[in-house]
N, C-alpha and C positions, 0 to 999 in steps of 0.2 A: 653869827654864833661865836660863841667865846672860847678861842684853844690859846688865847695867850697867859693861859696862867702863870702864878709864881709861885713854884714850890715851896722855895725859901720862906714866903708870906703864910706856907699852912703850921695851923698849932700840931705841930706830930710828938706834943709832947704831953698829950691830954690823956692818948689813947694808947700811951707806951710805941709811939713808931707807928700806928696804925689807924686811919682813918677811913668812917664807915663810907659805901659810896653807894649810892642810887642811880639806878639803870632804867633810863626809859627811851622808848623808841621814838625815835625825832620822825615816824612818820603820823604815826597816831598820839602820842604822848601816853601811850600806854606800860606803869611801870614793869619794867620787866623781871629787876635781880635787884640784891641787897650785898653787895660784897663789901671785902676790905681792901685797899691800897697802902703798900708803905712807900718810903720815898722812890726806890726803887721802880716800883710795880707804874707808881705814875708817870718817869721819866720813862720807861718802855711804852705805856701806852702813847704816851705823846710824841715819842720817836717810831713808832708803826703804823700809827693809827690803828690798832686793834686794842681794845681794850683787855688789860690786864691785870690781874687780883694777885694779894699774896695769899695763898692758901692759906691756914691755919691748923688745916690738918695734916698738909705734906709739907709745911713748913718750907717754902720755897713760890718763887713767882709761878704765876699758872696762867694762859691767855685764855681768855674764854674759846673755846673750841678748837683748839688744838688738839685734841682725839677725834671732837664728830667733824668738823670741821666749821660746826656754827659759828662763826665769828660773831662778834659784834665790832662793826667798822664805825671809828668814832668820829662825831659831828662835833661835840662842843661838851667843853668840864669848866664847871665855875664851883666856885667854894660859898658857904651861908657865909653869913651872918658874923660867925663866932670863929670863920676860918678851921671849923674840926671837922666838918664834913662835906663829901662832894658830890655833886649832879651831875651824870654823864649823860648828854644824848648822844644815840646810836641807832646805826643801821643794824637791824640783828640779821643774818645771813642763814635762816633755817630757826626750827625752835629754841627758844631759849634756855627753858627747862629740861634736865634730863629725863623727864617723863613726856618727850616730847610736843609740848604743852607751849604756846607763845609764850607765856610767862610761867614763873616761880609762885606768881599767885594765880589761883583758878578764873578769880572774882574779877580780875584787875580790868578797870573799865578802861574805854578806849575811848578816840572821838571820833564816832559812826562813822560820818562823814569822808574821814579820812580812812576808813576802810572801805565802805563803798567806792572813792577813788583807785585804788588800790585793787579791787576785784575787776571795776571797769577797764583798768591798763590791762589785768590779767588776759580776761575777755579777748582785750585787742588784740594781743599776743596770740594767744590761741586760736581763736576761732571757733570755740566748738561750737559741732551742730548741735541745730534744733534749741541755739540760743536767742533770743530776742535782742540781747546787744549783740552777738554778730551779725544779727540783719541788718541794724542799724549802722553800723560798721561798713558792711557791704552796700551799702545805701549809699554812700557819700554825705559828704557834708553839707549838700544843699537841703536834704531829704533831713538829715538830722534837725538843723537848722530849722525847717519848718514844723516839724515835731514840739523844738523851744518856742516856736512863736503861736503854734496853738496851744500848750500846754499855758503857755503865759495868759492870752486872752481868756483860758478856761476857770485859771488863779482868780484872774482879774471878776468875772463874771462871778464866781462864789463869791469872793470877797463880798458882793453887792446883793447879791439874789438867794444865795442859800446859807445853809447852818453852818455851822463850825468844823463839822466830821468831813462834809463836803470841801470846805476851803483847805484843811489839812490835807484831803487826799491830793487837792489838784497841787499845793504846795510840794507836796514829797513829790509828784510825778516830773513835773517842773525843776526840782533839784535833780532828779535823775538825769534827766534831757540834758539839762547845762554841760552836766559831771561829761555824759557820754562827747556833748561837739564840743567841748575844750579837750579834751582827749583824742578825739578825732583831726585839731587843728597841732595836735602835739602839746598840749599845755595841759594844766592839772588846777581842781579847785583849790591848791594850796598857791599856784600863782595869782588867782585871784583873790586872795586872802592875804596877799603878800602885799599887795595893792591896797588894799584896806588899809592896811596894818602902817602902810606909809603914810598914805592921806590924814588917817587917826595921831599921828606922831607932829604930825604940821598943823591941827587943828589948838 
């Protein structure tokens, strides 16, 4: 991820001192907020890691959650294009919206996936009863484990023998399995995405 920015290199002279910046969650890439940064506000975010806005209506730096205490703790700020505006990913620490709302926009899509991961940890965390991923959980990983390798043979088997509603079901069930014994071994569908993403770079 990229936190080596150079301030110096932003046009801060497009927007009178102020550059728009976008906010999205580096776990889902779900946007979250629309603020602004002056020079200021981005030398404190990079020196906290908490990201930082200049207000425009209190006319003064403002961290994001510094009253509720939602942070957002920051992953990576790169600049477009044109150098006038910036990309933050971040961890949000609570909602992000003050309507208690993940995000500022209602709509803003996410990538499933990476929420379903996300509930599964939860899951693990927790426990609760009368969940079906806590059984599996309390099951160990051999038990899960076999769960993935008949869920796969059942993929395998629509793929060949039935319709398409059929093969998607046993696909999503198959995704679930995985999500659960990599989380179970301590690992997450984004490390195995991350492995992709390397192989994909050397191809």
């Amino acid at each position: 991820m990229k936190t080596d920015i150079e301030p110096s290199a932003l046009d801060w002279t497009k927007g009178d001192g102020l550059l728009p910046v976008i906010v999205q969650d580096a776990g889902n890439l779900r946007v979250l907020m629309l603020g602004y940064m002056n020079r200021a506000a981005l030398d404190a975010t990079l020196a906290s890691r908490r990201v930082t806005f200049f207000s425009r209506s209190k006319q003064r730096l403002w961290t994001k959650g510094e009253s509720s205490g939602h942070v957002l703790e920051l992953v990576s700020v790169e600049a477009d294009c044109d150098n006038d505006t910036l990309l933050v990913l971040a961890h949000p620490q609570g909602p992000t919206c003050h309507l208690q709302r993940p995000s500022c926009f209602p709509s803003a899509p996410s990538a499933f996936l990476s929420d379903l991961d996300a509930l599964v940890a939860q899951r693990d965390r927790e426990r609760p009863v009368d969940s079906y991923t806590t059984r599996l959980f309390d099951a160990g990983v051999r038990r899960i484990a076999q769960k993935v390798g008949e869920e796969g043979v059942e993929t395998a088997l629509a793929a060949v023998a039935q319709d398409e509603t059929a093969l998607l079901g046993e696909s999503a069930d198959l995704l679930y399995h995985l999500t659960v014994l990599l989380r179970a071994r301590g690992l997450s569908l984004a490390d195995a995405v991350d492995v992709l993403r390397q192989r994909h770079a050397s191809t």
